[in-house]
VOGU-3710 file (C-alpha; in Angstrom, 3 decimals, decimal comma):
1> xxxxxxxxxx> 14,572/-50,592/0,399  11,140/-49,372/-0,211  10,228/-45,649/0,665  7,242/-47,240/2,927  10,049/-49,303/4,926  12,013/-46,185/5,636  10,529/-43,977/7,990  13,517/-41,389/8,814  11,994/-39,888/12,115  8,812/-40,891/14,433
11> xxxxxxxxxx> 5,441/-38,581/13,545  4,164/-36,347/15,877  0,838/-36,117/16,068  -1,584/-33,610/18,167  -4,501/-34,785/19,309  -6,997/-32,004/19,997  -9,853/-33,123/22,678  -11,739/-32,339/25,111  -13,211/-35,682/26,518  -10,992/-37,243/28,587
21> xxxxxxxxxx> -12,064/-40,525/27,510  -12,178/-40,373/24,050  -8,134/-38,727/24,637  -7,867/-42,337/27,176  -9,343/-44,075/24,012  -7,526/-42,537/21,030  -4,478/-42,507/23,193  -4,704/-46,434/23,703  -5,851/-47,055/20,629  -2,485/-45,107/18,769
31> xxxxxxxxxx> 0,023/-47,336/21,390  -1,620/-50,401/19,739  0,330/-49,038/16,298  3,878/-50,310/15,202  4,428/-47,267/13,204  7,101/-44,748/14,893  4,913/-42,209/16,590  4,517/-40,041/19,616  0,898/-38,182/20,763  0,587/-35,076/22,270
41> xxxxxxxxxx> -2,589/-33,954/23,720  -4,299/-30,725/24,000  -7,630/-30,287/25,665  -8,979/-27,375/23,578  -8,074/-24,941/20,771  -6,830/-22,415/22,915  -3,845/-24,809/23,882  -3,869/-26,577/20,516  -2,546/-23,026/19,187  -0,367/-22,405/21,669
51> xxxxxxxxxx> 1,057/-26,044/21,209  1,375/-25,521/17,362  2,814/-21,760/18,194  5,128/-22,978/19,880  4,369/-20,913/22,979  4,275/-20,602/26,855  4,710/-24,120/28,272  4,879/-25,503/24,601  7,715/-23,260/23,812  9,807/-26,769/23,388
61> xxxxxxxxxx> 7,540/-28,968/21,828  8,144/-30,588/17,931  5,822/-29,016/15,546  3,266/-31,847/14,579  3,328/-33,788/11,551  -0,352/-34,433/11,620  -3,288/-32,967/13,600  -6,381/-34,888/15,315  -9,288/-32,270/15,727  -12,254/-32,333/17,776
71> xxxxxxxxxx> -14,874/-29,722/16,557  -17,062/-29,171/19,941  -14,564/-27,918/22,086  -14,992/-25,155/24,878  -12,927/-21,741/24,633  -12,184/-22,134/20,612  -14,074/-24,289/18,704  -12,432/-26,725/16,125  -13,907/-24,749/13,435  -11,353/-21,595/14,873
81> xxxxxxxxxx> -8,705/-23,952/14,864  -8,775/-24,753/11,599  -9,545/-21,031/10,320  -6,471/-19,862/12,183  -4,297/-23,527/11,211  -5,091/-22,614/7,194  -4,788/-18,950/7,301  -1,029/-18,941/9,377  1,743/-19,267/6,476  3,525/-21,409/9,194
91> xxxxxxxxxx> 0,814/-23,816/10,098  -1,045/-24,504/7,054  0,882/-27,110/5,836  0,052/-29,134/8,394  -2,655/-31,851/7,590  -5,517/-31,853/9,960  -8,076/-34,250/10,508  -11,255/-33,902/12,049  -12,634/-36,607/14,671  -15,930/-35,928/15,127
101> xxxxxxxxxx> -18,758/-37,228/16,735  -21,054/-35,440/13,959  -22,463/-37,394/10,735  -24,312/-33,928/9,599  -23,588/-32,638/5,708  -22,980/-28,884/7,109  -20,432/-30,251/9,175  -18,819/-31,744/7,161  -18,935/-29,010/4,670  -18,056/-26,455/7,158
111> xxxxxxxxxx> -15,104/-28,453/8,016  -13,989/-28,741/4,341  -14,590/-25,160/3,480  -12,192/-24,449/6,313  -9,195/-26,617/4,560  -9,454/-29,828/6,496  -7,533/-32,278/4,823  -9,944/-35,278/5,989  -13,015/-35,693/8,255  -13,933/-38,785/10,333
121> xxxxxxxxxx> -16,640/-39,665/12,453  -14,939/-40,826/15,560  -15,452/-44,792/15,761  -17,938/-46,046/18,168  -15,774/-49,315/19,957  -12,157/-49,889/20,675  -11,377/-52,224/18,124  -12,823/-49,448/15,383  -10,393/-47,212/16,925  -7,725/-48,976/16,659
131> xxxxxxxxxx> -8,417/-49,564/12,682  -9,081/-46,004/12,220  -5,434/-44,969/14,107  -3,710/-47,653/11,826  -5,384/-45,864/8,863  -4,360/-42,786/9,462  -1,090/-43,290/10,872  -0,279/-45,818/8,022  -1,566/-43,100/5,820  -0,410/-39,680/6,859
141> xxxxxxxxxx> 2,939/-41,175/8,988  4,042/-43,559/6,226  2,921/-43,233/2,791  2,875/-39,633/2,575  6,218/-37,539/2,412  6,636/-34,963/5,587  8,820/-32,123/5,021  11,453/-31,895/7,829  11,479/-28,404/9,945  14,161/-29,159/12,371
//
């Protein structure tokens, strides 16, 4: 059997958003996907750390395999997230993606300097969503080898 026919566990990925309807969108758009996943959701970087720290009501939750970040968020900014993702011994592994509604070269620079693995401009219909999940999960959830921290 291949290694991209064996996927040993589902992916977890956090999705880190704001805009409760590009979350309803992206959320959709992943359920579309045959790939073993589950989505969690937090609304800002605030609870994206505490999600990934494992803290307060997230004292329970799976450490992601993969993150989905917004950059214009209230509270803490994706820009923080990242800075605090790539400079925590315990977090910096993870792969994070920005989803951003922002084309601009110091963005995207910004984002880069900060360790982001990838940055995409969030797709602008459904059916681009739903390509861009498959990417990604195909990508990051099935070609590429997770280490296992249960």
């Amino acid at each position: 059997m291949s290694q991209l026919a064996s996927v040993s566990r589902p992916g977890t990925v956090l999705l880190v958003e704001d805009n409760t309807m590009n979350v309803a969108i992206a959320t959709a758009a992943f359920r579309k996907l045959t790939i073993p996943h589950e989505i969690h959701v937090a609304v800002d970087g605030h609870d994206a750390m505490a999600f990934l720290r494992g803290v307060g009501n997230d004292a329970d939750g799976p450490r992601p395999d993969l993150v989905l970040l917004d950059l214009n968020m209230p509270r803490m900014d994706g820009y923080e997230v990242l800075q605090e993702m790539k400079s925590d011994v315990e977090l910096r592994s993870i792969p994070v993606i920005v989803m951003t509604t922002s084309e601009s070269d110091t963005d995207v620079r910004r984002a880069y300097d900060r360790h982001a693995n990838a940055y995409v401009v969030k797709p602008s219909d459904f059916l681009e969503w739903v390509q861009v999940a498959q990417t990604i999960a195909n990508f990051w959830l099935k070609v590429v080898k997770r280490p296992s921290y249960q």
